[in-house]
N, C-alpha and C positions, 0 to 999 in steps of 0.2 A: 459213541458217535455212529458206528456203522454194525452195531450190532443188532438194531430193529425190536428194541425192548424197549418200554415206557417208562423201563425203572433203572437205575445202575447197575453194574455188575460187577460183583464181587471178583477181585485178582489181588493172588498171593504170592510168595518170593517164585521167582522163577513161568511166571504165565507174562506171557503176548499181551500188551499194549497198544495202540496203533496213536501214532501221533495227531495233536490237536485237541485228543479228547481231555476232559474235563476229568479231575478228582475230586470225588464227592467230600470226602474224610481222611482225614491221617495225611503221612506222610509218603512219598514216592520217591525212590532212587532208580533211575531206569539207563540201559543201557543201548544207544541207539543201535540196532543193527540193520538198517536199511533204509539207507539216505538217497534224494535225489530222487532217479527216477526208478529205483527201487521200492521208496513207499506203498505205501496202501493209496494213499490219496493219488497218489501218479498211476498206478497202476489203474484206479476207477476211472481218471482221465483219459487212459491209453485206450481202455475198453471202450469209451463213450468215442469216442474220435474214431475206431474199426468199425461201431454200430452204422453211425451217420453216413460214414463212406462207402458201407455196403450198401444203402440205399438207392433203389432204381428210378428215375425218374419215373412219372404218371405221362403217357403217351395221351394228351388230347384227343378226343374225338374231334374238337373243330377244325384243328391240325391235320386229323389222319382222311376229315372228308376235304380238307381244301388241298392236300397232296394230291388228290384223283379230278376235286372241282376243275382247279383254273384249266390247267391244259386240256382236257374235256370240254372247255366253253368256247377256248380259244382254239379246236378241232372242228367245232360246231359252227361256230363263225366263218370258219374256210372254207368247211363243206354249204352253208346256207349262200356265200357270194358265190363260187362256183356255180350252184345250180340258178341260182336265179340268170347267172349271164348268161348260161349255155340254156337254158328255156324258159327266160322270163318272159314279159313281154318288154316289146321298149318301152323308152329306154331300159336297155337291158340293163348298160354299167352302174345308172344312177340308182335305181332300184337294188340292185345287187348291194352297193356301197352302205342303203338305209338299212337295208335287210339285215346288212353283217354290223351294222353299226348296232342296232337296234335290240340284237344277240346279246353283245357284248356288255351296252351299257345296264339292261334289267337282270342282266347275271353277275352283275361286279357284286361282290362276295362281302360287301360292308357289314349286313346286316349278321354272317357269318361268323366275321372276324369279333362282333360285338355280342353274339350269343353267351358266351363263355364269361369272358372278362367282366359285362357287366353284374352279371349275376354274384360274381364271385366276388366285387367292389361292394353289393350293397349284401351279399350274404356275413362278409367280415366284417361289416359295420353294424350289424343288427347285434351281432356275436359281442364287440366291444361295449355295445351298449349293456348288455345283460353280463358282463363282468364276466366274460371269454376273449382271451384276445388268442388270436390266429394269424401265428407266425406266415406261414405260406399257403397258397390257393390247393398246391398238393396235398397238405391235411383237411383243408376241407374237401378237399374231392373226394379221399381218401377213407371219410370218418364215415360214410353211410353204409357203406360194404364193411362195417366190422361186425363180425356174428361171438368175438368171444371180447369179452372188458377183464382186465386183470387185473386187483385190487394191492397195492399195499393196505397193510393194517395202520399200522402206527402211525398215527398224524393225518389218514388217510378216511377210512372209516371210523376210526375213534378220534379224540381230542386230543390223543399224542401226549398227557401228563395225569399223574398220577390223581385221586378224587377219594374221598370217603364216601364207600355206596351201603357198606350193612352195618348194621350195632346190634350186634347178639348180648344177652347177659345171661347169666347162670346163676348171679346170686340176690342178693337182696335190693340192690343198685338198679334204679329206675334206669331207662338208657339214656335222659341227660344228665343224671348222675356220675353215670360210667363216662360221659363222653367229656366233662369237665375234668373231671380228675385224669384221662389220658391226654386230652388237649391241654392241660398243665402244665404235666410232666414229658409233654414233646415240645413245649415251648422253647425250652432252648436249643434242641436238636437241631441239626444242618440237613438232616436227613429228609431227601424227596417226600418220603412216605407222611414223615414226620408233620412235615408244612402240610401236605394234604390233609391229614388230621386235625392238623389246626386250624385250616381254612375251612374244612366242614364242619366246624366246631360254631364259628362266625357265625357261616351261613344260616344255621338253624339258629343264629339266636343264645347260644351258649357263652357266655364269657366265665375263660378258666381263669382260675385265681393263681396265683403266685407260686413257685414252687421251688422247696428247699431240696439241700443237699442233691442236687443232680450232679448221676452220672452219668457218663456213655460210655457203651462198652461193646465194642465195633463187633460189626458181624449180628450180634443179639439183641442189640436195646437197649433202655432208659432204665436207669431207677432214677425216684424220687420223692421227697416226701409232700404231700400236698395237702393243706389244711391238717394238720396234724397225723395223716394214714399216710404207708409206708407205699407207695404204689412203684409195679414191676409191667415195662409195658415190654413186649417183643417175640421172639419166638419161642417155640416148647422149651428149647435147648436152656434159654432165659431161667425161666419159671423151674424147669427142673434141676437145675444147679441149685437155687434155690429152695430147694426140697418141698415145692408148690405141688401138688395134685392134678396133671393136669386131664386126667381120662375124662373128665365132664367137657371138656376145651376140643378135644381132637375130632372127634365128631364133625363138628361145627366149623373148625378148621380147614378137614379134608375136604368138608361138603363145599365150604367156599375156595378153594384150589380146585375141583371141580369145574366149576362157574367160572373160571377164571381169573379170582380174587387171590389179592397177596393178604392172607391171615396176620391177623395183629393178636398177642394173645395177651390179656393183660390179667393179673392178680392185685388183689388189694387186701394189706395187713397180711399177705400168708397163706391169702385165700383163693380159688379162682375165681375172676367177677365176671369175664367174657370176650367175647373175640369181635374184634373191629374186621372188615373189607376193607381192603384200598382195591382200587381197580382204575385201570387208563378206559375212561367211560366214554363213550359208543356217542358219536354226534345224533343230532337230531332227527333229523331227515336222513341220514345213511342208509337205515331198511328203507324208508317210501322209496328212496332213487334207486333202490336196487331192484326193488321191487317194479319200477317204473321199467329198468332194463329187460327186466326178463318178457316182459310183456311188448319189449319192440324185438320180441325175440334173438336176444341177444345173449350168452351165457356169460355166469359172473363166475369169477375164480382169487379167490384171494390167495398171494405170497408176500409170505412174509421171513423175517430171520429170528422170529420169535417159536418160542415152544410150541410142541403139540397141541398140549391141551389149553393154553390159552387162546390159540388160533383157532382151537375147534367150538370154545364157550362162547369166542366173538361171532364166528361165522352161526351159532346154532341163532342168536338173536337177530340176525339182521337178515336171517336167506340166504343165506349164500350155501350151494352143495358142494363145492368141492373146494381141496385144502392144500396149498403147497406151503409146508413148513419148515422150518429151522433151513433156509437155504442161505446161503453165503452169501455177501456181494454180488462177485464175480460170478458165481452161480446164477442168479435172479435172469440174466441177458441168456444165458442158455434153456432155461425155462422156457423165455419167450421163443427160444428160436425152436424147442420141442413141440409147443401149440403153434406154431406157422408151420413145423413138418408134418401136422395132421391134417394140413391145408386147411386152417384157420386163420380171419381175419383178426390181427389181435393188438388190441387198444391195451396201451399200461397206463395206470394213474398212481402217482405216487409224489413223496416230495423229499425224501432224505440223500443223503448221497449214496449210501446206498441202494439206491433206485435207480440211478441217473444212469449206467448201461442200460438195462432193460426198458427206461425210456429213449432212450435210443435205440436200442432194436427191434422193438415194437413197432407196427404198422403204423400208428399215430403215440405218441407218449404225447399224454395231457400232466401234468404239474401241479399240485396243488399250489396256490400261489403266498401262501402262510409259509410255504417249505425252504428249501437252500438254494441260493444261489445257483448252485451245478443242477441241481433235480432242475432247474427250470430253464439252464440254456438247455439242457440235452434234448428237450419236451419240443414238440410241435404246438401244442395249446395251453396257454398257463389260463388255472381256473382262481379268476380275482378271490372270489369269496372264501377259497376254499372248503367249498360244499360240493358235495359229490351230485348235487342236482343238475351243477355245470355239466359235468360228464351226459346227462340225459337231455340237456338243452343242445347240447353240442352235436351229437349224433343228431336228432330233432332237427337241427340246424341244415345241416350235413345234408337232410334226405331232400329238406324243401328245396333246399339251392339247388341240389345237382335234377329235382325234378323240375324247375324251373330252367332251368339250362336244357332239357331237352324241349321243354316245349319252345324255347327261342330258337333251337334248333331246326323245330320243326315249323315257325314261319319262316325264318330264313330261307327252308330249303323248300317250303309249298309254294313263294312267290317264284321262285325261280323255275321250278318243276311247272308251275301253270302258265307263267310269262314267256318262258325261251321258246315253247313252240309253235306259240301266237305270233311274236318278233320276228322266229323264220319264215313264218307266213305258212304254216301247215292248213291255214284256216283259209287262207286266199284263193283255192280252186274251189271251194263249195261257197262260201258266202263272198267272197270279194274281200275280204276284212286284212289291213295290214297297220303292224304297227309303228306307229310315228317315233323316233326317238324320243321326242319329247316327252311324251306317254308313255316309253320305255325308263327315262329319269323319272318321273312321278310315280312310278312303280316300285321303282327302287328305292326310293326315297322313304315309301308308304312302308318299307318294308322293315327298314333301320327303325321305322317308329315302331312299327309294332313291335320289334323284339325290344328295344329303350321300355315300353310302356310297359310289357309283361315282364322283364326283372325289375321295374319300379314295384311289382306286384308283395316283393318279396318283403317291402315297409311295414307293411300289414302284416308281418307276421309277427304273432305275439308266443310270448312264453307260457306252457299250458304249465297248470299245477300239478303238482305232484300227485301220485293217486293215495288213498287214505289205507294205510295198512291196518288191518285189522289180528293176523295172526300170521307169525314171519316162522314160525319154530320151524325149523328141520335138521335133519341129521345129516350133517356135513360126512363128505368122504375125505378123509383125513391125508395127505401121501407127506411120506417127511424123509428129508435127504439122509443121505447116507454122510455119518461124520467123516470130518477129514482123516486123510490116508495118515497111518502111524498110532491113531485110538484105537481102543476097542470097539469091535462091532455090537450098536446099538438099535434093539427093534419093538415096535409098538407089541403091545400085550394080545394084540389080534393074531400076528404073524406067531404066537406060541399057543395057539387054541388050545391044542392038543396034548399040553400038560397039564399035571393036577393040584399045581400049588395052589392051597388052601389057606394058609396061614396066614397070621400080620406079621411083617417084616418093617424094619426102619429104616426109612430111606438114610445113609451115615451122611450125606451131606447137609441136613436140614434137620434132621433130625423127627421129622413127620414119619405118622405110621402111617403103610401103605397096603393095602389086602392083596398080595402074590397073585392070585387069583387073576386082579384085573389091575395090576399094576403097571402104568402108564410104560414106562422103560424099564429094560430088565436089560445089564449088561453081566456076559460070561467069561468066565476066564477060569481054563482048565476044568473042573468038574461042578465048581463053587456059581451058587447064582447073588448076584445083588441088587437089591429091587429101588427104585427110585419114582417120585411122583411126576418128575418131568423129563424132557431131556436135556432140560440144561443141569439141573443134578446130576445127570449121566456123565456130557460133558465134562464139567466142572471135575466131577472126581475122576474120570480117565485122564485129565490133563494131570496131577498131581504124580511128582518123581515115585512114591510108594505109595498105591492103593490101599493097602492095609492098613494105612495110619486112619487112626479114629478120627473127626471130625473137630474141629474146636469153633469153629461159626458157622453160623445158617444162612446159607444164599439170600433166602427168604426178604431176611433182614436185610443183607447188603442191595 
């Protein structure tokens, strides 16, 4: 639940739980040790309730001009009846009385007080209508001064569930060959992956046949027999218990854990036939709107609580340069609060609960509106559709309203700059010219309309389309937290340039060969190195009471 992975996660006698979440398979005996307002889920609550409450209000400008307006008018008025009585002509008092009346009424601050509010009435209804609802006039004030966006992954720029994206084969097996007989023998499976395989099975049109003798065999995979061939679907570890071949497999394997992909490795009769992808597959429009940010000049940053390398395969598809990975819950709201200490404005979009601080501490938290309950009180903006276009309408939004609110601003405050010193009668020793009250209401009047009539302006504002991404590739700059206090210190294959490990190594959790070389995590301890293709491999095995013990299931799988 608050781990920020697309797929389940593997936990054995003695590893961390957090309550509420879901069991995929098998059986669970758990031991509560943190009830109340000890929880995890209490604890996300606690953090989201200090976010909100450190929040400053937004000081008005129509507020901070009408703090200096009125008493300036009402200073102006005393001084304009003073002089007219002490040198007006006669009557002196009557005239004095128009004069100052005349001040008073073409400066009454209506059109002022209506600059703001109305803009921000039909700014929040153009928003509703385009499946943005905005909670308070603060976030929209708020949302056009943001120069950094901060991505969740999960649910956020991808579709949040597992998908069949590749079908490799290696042997004689067409790939609707292969994908029949794997959709088969995962038909009775429970397993996320499992259903993704069978549903991409569907989709393309495959229907798998019937399948005997199934097994399951946790952590590894399926056997079963399907149309009369003995079929082995799961990971290396799988296949080579099975004393299956799989150096044709690994390749194809690592290439797709590369990309992202969770490796499917399957054998039929003994043989190896190929390696399926699953992958939590990347929404539609997520590059164009990202792409659409960078060009309102805005910086895109995805965090996530997912691995390195699959945070660096999603972000290399969609644009995005930079990487905050494997971050914790409670960590994600300190994130944010590191990009506001570089004096940045920073917008979070996200929807799980563990999101829901750092939309909270975020300058604006937007919500994806698919997401949880909590992701979306914590938020300022929940986006209907759950499309990250919301995010790029919103801003869009944000920049029209508040520039439509200056130029209300700016009749409000030119009728009054060009009326009050006509009223005082500045203009009455060269032409005669003085103004009527009456004349001084129909001024004011004119003036409320115009600013009424320029934020009616803001109706016409329509939703521009996305822009057409033609090539998103780049090489994301990766940063990934440091594991909790108590594991072994875990660091990306970058930060050890300057060794010579050449060889293939097996990651013991997964059982995947890994090249030393350029092997994603490499955790140390005493003299001894041990290589791993992710960092949740890394994790996963430092959490274990004895390191040294050999492996008996593959993450992969689970």
């Amino acid at each position: 639940m608050v781990s920020g992975e697309p797929v389940p996660v593997l936990r054995r006698s003695g590893d961390t739980v957090i309550g509420a979440t879901i069991n995929g398979t098998g059986a669970l005996r758990v031991r509560a040790t943190r009830v109340g307002a000890d929880s995890m889920l209490a604890q996300i609550v606690r953090l989201v309730r200090q976010a909100q409450a450190s929040k400053a209000p937004i000081q008005r400008l129509a507020d901070a001009v009408s703090g200096y307006f009125v008493p300036a008018v009402i200073a102006l008025a005393i001084a304009t009846f003073a002089v007219w009585f002490v040198v007006g002509p006669p009557p002196a008092l009557t005239l004095a009385l128009v004069a100052a009346v005349a001040v008073l009424i073409i400066a009454c601050p209506c059109a002022l007080g209506l600059a703001t509010p109305l803009s921000i009435m039909v700014g929040t209804g153009k928003g509703a209508r385009a499946g943005i609802l905005i909670r308070s006039a603060q976030a929209l004030e708020t949302a056009h001064r943001l120069d950094t966006v901060v991505l969740d992954k999960t649910g956020t720029v991808t579709a949040g569930r597992p998908a069949l994206t590749d079908i490799n084969t290696t042997g004689s097996l067409s790939e609707e060959e292969l994908l029949a007989l794997v959709a088969a023998a995962e038909a009775n499976s429970e397993h996320p992956l499992a259903a993704a395989v069978v549903a991409g099975a569907r989709a393309r049109g495959v229907a798998p046949a019937a399948a005997a003798d199934f097994e399951s065999v946790t952590g590894k995979g399926v056997r079963a027999t399907v149309t009369g061939r003995r079929v082995l679907v799961g990971t290396s570890r799988l296949l080579t218990e099975a004393a299956v071949p799989i150096d044709g497999l690994s390749p194809i394997a690592a290439d797709l854990a590369n990309r992202g992909r969770t490796p499917i490795l399957v054998a039929v009769d003994g043989r190896p036939a190929g390696v399926l992808g699953v992958a939590d597959t990347i929404k539609e429009d997520s590059a164009a709107a990202i792409a659409a940010l960078h060009r309102l000049g805005i910086q895109v940053v995805m965090l996530t609580g997912d691995n390195a390398r699959t945070a660096a395969a999603v972000a290399t598809q969609v644009g995005i340069p930079r990487v905050l990975a494997e971050v914790l819950p409670e960590h994600k709201a300190d994130e944010i609060r590191r990009l506001q200490g570089e004096g940045r404005r920073v917008g979070m979009v996200g929807d799980g609960i563990n999101d829901a601080p750092a939309l909270a501490a975020a300058d604006v938290g937007l919500a994806i509106g698919t997401g949880t309950d909590i992701a979306i009180e914590a938020a300022d903006i929940t986006l209907i559709s759950g499309s990250l276009a919301g995010v790029v309408t919103a801003v869009r939004l944000s920049r029209a309203t508040m520039r439509n609110i200056r130029e209300n601003l700016f009749f409000a405050l030119a009728y009054n700059g060009l009326g009050i010193p006509v009223a005082a009668g500045l203009l009455y020793p060269l032409f005669g010219w003085r103004l009527s009250p009456m004349l001084a209401a129909a001024a004011m009047a004119l003036s409320s309309l115009s600013v009424v009539g320029n934020a009616n302006r803001l109706r016409r504002y329509t939703v521009a389309p996305l822009p057409t991404v033609t090539n998103t590739t780049v090489q994301p700059q990766v940063e990934t937290a440091t594991l909790q206090a108590g594991t072994p210190t875990a660091t990306t294959a970058a930060g050890n340039a300057g060794e010579s490990d050449t060889a293939t190594r097996v990651d013991p959790v997964c059982g995947m060969n890994v090249d030393a070389a350029t092997a994603h995590v490499r955790h140390r301890s005493d003299d001894s190195a041990v290589y791993f293709c992710s960092a949740h491999c890394a994790s996963t095995w430092a959490a274990r009471s004895d390191p040294g013990t050999p492996a008996t299931v593959g993450d992969h799988r689970a």
